[in-house]
N, C-alpha and C positions, 0 to 999 in steps of 0.2 A: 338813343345815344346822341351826343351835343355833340358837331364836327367844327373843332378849331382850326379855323385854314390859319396854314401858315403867310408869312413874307417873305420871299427870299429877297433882299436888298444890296445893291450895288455901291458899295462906298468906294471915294479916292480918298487916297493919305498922303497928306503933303508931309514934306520934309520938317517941318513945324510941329510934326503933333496930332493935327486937328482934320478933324473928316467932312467930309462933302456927302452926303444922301444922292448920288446919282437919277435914283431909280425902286421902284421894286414889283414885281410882278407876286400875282399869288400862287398859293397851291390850293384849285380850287376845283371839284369835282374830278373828271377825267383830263383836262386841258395836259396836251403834251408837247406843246409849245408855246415859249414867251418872246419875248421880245423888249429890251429897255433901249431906247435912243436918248442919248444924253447930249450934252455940251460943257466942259467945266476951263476956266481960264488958266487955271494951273497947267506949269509948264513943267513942271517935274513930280509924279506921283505917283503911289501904288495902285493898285487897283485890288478889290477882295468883294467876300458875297458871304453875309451872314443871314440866319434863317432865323427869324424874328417872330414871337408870338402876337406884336400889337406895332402900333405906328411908336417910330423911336427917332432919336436927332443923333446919336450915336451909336455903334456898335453893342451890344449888350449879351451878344448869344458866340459862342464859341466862332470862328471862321471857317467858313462851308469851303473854300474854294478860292485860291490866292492866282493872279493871273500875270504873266509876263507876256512884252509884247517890245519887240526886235525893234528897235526903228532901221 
């Protein structure tokens, strides 16, 4: 049997439209933890985590996981 790891990926959404790739860790054997360290200049954005079959520049897979954060 052929095992397709996944990507879970980190994108910001600016108020514009248009996304930023943060990040993405795999799903790859037993690993039960990741870790993405980013930096993006946007001063106003969402943040979200979609689960991607291949390397991608935008979103393509339904949204795994949408995040808010208090300032």
């Amino acid at each position: 049997m052929l095992f397709r790891s996944k990507r879970f990926v980190l994108w910001a959404y600016a108020p514009d439209g248009t996304y930023t790739r943060l990040g993405q860790v795999y799903n790859w054997k037993k690993n039960d933890e990741a870790t993405i360290d980013a930096e993006t200049s946007l001063t106003d954005f969402g943040l979200l985590m979609t689960v991607e079959d291949t390397d991608v520049t935008v979103p393509t897979s339904t949204v795994w996981s949408v995040f808010t954060i208090e300032p």
